[in-house]
Backbone as a printed PyTorch tensor [residue, N CA C, xyz], in Angstrom:
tensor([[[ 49.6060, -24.3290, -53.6010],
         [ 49.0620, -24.5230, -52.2760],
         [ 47.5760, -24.8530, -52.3500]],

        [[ 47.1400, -24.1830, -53.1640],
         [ 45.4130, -24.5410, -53.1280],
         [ 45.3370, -25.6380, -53.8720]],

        [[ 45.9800, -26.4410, -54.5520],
         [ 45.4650, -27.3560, -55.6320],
         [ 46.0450, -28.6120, -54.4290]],

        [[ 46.7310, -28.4240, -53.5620],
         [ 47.1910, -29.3740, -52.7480],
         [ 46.3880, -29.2390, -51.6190]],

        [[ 45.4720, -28.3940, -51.8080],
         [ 44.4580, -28.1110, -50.5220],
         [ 43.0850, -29.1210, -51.1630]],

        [[ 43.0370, -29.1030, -52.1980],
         [ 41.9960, -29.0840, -53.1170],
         [ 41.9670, -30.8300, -53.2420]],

        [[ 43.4740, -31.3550, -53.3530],
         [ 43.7460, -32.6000, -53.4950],
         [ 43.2250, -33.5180, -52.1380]],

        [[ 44.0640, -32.7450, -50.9920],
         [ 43.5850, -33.1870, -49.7710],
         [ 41.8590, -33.6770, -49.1210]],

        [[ 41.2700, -32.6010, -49.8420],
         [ 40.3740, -32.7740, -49.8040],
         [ 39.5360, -33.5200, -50.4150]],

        [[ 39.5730, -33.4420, -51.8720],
         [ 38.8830, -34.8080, -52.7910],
         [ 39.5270, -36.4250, -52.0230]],

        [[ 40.3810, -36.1590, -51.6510],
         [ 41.3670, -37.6320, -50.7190],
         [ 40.0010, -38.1300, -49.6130]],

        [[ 40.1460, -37.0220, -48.8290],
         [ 39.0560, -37.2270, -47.8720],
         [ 37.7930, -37.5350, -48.0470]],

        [[ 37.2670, -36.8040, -49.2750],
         [ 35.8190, -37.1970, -49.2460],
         [ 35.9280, -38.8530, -49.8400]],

        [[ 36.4340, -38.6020, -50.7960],
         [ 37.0350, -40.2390, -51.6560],
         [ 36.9080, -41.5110, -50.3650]],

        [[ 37.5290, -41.1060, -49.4820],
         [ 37.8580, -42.3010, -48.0930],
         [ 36.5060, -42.2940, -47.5690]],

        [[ 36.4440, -41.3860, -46.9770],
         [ 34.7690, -41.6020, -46.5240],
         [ 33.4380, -41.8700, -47.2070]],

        [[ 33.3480, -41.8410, -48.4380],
         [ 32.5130, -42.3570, -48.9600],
         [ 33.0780, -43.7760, -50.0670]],

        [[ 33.8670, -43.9090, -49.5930],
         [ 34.3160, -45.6370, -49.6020],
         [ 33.6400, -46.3620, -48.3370]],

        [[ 34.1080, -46.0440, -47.5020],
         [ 33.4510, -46.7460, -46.2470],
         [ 31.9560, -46.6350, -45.7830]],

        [[ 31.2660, -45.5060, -46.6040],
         [ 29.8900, -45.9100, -46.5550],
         [ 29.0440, -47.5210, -46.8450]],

        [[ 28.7910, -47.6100, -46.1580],
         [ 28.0230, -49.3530, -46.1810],
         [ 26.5270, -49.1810, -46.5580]],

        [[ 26.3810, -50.0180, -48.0320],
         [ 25.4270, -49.7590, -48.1400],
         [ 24.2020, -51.3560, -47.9580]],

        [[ 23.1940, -50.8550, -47.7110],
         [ 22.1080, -51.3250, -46.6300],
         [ 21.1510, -51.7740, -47.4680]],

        [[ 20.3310, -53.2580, -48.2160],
         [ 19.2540, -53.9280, -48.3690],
         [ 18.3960, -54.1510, -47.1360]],

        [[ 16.8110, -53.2600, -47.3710],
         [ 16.1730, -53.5360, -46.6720],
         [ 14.8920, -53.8160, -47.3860]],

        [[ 14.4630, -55.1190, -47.1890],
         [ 13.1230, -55.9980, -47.9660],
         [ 12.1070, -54.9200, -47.2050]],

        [[ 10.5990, -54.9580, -48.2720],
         [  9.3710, -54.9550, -47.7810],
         [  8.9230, -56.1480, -47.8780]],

        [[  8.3620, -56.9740, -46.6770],
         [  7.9190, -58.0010, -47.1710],
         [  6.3390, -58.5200, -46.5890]],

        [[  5.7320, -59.4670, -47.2340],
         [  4.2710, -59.9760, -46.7750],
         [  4.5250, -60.6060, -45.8020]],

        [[  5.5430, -61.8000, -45.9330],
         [  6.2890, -62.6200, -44.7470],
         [  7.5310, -62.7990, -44.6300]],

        [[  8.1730, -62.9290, -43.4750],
         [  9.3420, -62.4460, -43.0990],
         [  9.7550, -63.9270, -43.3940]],

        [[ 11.3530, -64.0060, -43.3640],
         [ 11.9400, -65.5120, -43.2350],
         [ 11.6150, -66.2410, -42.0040]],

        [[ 11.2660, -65.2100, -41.0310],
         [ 10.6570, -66.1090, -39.7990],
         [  9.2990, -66.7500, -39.5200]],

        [[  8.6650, -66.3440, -40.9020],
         [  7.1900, -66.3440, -40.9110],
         [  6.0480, -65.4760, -40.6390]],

        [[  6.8720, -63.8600, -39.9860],
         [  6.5750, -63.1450, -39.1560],
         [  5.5200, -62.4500, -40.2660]],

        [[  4.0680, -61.6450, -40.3880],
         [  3.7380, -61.6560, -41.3800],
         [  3.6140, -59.8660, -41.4580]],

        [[  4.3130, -59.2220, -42.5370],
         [  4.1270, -57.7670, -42.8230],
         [  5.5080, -57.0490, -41.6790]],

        [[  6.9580, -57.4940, -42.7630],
         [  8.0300, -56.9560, -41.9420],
         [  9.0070, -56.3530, -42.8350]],

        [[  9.8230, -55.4840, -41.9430],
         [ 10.7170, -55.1520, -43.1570],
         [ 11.9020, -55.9610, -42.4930]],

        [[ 13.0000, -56.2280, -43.6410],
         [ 13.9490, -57.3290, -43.4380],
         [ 14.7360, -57.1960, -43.6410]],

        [[ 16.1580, -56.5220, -42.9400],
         [ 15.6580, -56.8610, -41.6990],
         [ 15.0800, -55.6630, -41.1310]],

        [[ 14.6800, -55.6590, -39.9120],
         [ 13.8780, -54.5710, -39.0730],
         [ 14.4290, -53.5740, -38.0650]],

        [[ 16.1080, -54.2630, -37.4340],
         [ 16.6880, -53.8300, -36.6720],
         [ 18.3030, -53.6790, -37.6880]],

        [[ 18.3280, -52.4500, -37.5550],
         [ 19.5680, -52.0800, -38.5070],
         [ 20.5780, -51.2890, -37.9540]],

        [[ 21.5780, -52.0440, -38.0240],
         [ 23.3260, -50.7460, -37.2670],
         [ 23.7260, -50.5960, -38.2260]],

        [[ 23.9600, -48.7830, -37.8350],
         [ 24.2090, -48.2980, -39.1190],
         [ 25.5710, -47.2560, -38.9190]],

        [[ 26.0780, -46.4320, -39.6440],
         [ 26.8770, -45.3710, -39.3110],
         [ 26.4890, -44.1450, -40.2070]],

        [[ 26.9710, -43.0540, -40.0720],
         [ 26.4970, -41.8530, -40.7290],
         [ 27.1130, -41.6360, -41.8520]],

        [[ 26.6400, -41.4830, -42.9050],
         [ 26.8990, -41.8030, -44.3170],
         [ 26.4590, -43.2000, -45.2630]],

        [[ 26.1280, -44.3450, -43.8970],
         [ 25.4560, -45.2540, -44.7390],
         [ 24.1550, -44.9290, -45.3390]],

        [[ 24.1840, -46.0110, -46.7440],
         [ 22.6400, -45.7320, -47.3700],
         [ 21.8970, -46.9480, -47.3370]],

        [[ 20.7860, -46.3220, -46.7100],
         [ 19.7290, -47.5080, -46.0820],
         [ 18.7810, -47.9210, -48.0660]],

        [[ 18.4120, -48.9700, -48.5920],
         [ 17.5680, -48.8680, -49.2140],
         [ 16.4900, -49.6310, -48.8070]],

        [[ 15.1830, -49.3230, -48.9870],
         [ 14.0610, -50.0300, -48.8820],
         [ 13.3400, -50.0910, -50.0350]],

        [[ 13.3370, -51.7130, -50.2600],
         [ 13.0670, -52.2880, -51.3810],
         [ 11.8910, -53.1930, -51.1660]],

        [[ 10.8030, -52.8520, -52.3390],
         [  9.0340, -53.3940, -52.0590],
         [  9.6800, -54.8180, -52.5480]],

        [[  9.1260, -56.0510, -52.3090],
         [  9.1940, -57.1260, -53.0780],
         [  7.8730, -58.0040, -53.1540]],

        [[  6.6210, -57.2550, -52.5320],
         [  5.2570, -57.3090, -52.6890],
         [  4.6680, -55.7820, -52.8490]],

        [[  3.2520, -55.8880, -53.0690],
         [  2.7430, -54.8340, -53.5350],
         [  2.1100, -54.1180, -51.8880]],

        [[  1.9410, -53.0270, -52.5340],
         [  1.0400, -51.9820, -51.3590],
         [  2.0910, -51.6390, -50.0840]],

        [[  3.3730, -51.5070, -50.3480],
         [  4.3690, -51.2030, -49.1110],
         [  5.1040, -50.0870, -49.5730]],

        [[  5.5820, -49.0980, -48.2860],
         [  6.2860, -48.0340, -48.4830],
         [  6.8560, -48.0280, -47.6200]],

        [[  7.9200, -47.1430, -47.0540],
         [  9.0120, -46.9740, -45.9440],
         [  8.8400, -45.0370, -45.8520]],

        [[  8.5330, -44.9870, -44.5510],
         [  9.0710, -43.4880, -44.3100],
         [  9.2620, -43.5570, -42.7000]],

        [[  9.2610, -42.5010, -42.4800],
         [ 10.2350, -42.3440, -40.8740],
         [  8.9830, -41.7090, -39.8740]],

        [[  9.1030, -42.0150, -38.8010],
         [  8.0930, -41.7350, -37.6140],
         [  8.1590, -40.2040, -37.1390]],

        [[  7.5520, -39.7870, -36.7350],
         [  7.3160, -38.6290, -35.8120],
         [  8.2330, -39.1870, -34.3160]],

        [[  9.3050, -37.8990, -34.1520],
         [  9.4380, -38.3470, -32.8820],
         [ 10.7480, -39.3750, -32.7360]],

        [[ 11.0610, -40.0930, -33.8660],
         [ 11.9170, -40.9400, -33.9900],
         [ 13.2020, -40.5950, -34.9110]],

        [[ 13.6830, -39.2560, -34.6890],
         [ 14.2670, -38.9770, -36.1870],
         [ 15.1190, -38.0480, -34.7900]],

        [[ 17.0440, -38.5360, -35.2260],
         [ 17.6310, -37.4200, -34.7020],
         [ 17.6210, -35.7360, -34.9770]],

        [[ 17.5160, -35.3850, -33.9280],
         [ 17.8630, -33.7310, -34.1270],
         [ 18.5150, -33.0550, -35.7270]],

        [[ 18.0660, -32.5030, -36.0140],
         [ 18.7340, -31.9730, -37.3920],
         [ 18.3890, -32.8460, -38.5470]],

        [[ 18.3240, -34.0050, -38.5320],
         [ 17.7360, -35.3400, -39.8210],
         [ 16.2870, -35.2830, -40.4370]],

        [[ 16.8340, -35.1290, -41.2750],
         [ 15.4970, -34.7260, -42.6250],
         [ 14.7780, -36.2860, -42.5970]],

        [[ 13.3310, -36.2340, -42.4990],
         [ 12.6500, -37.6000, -42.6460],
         [ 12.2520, -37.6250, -44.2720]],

        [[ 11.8830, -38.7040, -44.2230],
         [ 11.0200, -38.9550, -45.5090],
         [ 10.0120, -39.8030, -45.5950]],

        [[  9.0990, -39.5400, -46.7270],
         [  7.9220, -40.4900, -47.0820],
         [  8.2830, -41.0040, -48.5270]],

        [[  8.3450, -42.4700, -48.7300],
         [  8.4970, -42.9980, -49.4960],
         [  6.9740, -43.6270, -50.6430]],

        [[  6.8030, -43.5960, -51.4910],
         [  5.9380, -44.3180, -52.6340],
         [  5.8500, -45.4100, -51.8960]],

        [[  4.3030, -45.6140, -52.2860],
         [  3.7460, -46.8280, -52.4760],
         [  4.6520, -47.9220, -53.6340]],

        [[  4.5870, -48.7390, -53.3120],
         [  5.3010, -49.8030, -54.6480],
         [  6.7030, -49.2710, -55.2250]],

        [[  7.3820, -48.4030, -54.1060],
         [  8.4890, -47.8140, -54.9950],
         [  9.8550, -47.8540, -53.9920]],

        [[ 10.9080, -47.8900, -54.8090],
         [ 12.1140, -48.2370, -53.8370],
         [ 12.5900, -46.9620, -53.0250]],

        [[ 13.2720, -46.7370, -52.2320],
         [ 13.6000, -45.6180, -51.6020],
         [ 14.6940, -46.0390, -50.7830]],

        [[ 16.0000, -44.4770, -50.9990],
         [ 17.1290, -44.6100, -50.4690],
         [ 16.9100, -43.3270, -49.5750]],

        [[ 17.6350, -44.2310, -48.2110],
         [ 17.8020, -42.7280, -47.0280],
         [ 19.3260, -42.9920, -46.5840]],

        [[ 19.4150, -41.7630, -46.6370],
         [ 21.2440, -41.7650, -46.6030],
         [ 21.2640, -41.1190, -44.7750]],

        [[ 21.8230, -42.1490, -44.0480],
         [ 21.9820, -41.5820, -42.5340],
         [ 22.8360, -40.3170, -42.5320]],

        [[ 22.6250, -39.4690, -42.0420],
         [ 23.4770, -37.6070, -41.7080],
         [ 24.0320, -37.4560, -40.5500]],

        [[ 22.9080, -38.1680, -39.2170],
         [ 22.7560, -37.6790, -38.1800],
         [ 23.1190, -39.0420, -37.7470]],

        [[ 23.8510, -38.8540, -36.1220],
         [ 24.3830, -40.0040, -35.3740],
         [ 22.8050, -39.9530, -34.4760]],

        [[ 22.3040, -41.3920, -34.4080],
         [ 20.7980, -41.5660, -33.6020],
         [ 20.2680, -42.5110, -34.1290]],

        [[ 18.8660, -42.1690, -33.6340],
         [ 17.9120, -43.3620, -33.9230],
         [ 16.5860, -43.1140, -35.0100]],

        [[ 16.3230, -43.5420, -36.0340],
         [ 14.9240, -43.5630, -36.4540],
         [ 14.3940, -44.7690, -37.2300]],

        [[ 12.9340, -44.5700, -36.4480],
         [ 11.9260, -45.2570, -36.4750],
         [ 11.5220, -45.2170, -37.9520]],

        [[ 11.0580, -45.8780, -38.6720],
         [ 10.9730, -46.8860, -39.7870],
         [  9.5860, -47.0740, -39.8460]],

        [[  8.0990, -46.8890, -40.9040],
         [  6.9310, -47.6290, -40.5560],
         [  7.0010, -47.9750, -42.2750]],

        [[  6.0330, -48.5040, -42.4580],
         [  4.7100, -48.8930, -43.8610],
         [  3.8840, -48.5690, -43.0740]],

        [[  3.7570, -47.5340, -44.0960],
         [  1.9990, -46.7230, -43.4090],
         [  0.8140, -47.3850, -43.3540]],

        [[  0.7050, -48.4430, -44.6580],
         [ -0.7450, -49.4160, -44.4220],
         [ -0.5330, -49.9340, -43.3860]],

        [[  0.6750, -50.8620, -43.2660],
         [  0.5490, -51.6680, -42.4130],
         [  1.5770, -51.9320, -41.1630]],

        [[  1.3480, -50.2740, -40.8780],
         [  2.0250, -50.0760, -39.3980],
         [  1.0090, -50.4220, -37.8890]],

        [[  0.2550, -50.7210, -38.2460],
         [ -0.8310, -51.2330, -36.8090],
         [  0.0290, -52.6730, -36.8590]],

        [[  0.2080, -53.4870, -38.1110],
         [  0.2440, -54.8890, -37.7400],
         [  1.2780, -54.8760, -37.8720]],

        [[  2.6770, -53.6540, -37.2690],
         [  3.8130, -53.8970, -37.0190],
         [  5.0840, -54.2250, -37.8180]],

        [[  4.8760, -53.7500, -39.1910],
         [  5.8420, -53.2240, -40.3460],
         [  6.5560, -51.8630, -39.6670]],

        [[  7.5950, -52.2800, -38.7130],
         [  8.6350, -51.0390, -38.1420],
         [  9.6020, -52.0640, -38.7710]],

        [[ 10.3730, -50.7190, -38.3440],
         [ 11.9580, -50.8720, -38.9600],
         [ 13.0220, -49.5700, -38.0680]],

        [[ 14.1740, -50.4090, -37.2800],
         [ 14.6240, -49.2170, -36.4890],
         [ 16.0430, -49.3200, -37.1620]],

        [[ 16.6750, -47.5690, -37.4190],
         [ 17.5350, -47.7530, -37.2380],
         [ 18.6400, -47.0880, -35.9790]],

        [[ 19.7610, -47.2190, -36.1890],
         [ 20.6100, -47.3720, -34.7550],
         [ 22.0220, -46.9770, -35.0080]],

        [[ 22.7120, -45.8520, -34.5200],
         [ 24.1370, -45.5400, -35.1260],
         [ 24.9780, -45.6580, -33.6340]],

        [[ 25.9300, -45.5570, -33.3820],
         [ 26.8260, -45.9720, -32.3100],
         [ 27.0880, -45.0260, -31.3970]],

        [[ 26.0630, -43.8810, -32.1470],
         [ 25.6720, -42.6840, -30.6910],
         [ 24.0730, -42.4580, -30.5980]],

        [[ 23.5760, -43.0380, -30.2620],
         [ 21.8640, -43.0200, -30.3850],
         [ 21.4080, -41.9410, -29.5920]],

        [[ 22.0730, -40.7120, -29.6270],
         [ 21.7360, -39.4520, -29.2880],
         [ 20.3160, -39.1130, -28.6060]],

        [[ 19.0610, -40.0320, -30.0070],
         [ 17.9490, -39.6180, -29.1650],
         [ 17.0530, -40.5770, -28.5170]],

        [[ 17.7030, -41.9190, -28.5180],
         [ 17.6020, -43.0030, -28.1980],
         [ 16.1820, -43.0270, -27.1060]],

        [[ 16.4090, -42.0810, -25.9720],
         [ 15.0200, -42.4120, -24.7790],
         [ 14.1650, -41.0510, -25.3110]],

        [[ 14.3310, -40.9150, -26.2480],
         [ 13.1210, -39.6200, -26.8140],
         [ 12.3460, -40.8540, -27.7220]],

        [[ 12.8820, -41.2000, -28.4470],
         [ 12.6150, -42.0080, -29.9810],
         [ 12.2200, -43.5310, -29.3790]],

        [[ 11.8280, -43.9760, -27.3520],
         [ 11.5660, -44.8200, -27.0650],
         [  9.7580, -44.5880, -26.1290]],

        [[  9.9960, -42.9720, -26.2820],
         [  8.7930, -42.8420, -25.6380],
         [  7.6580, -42.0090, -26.6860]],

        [[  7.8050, -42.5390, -27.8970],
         [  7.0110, -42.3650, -28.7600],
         [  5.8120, -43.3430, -28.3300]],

        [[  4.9760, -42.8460, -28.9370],
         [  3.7790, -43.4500, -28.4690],
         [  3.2920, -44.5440, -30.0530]],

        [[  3.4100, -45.8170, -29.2900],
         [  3.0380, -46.6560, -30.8650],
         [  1.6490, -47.9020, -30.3710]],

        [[  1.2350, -48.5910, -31.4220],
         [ -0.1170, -49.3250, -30.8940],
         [  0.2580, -50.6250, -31.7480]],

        [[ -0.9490, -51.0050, -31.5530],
         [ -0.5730, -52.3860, -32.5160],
         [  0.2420, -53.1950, -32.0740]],

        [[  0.6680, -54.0390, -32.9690],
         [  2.0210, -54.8540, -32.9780],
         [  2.9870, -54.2320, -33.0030]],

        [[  3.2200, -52.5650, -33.8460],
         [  4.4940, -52.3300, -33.6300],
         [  4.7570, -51.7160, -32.2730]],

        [[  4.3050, -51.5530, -31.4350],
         [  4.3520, -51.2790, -30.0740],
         [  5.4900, -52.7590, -29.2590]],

        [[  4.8570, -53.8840, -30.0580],
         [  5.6720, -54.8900, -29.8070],
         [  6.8540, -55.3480, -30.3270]],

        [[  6.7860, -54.6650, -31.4130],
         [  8.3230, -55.0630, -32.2210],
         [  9.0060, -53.7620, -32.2660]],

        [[  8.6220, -52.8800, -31.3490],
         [  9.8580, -51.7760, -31.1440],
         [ 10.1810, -52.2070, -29.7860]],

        [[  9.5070, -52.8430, -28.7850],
         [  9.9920, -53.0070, -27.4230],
         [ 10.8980, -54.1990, -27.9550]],

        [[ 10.7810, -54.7950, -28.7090],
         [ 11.7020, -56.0740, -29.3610],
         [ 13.0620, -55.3470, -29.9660]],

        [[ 13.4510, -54.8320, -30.7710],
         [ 14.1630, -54.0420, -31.3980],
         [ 15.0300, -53.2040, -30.2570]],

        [[ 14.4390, -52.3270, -29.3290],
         [ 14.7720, -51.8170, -28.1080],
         [ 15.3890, -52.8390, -27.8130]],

        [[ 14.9840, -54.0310, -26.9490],
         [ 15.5770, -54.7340, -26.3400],
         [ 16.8080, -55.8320, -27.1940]],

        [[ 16.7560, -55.9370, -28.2270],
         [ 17.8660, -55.9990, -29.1840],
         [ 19.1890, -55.1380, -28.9370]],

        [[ 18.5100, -53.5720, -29.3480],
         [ 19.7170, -52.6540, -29.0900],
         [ 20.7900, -53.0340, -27.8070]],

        [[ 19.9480, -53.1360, -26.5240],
         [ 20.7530, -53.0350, -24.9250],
         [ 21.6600, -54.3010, -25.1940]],

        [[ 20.6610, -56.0340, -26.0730],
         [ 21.7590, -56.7570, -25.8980],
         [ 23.2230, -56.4210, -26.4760]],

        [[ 22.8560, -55.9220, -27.6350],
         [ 23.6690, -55.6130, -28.9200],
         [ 24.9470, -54.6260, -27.9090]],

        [[ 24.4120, -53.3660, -27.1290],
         [ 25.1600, -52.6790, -26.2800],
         [ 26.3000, -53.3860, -25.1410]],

        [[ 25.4000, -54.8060, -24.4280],
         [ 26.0060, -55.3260, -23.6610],
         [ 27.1880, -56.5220, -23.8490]],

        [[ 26.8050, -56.6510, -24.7980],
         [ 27.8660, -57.5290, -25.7620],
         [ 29.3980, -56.9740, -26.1540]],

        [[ 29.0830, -55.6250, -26.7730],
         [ 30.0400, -54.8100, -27.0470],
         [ 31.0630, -54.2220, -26.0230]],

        [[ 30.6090, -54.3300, -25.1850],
         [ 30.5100, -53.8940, -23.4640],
         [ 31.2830, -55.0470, -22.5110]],

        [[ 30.8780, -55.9350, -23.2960],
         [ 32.0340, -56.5580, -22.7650],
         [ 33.1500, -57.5690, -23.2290]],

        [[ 33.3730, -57.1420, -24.9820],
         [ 34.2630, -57.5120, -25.3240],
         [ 34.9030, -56.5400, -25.3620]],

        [[ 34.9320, -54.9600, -24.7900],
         [ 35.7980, -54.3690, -25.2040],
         [ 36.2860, -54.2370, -23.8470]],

        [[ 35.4860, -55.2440, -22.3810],
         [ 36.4070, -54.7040, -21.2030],
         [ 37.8000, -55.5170, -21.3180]],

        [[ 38.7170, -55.0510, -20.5920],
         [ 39.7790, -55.8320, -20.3170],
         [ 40.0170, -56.5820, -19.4860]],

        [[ 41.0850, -57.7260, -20.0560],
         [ 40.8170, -59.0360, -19.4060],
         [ 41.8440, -58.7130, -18.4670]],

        [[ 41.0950, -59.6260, -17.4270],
         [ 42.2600, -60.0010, -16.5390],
         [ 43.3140, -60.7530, -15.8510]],

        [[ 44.6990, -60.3140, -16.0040],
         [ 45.5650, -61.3370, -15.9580],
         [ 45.6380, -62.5530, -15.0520]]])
């Protein structure tokens, strides 16, 4: 009975960490859009158990998580200068993403799970700069991203 309890269980974890999706995210000087000092991409859907990586591919960039932008219970982190870093999502929500040099000129990075739990907490963070502008961008990403979904899943009518 226990070794069939035991089985069941290695089954389960086995499945679910198959379906973890795992996540390339550039540091970059310039974006493919030209955009200059972004991470790439910047707006990320994710699910809980995916692993986000953030990867330097110029010098003087790091990835860690905002104040304020981090679901309930979710451990943040600060990542190295010049160094790669994996964050494994736990928590269903939202967090905010910077490069500490160059978070005035709007190196955010959001991510986004399919219950954004703290979604209007993690929108009334207080930000400056450019990333003030590329989180109201990102934000307004999310709602399309929401309204889309929203209405391919209504039903049609005959």
């Amino acid at each position: 009975m226990l070794r069939a309890f035991a089985f069941i269980l290695m089954v389960g974890v086995l499945a679910s960490s198959a379906s973890a999706e795992e996540i390339e995210v550039k540091m970059l000087d310039k974006g493919s859009d030209g955009a200059f000092m972004v991470f790439e991409p910047a707006y990320i859907e994710a699910h809980v158990g995916d692993v986000i990586t953030f990867v330097p591919t110029h010098l003087n960039h790091n990835a860690e998580t905002i104040r304020g932008m981090l679901p309930e219970g979710a451990e943040g982190f600060r990542g190295k200068m010049n160094e790669k870093i994996a964050y494994t999502v736990t928590h269903e929500g939202v967090v905010g993403i910077k490069c500490l040099p160059h978070y005035g000129l709007g190196m955010v990075a959001l991510i986004v799970t399919p219950e954004p739990t703290n979604l209007e907490e993690a929108k009334k963070v207080r930000q400056f700069g450019k990333a003030k502008q590329r989180f109201k961008m990102m934000f307004e990403q999310y709602e399309a991203s929401l309204a889309t979904k929203t209405a391919d899943a209504a039903p049609v009518a005959p």
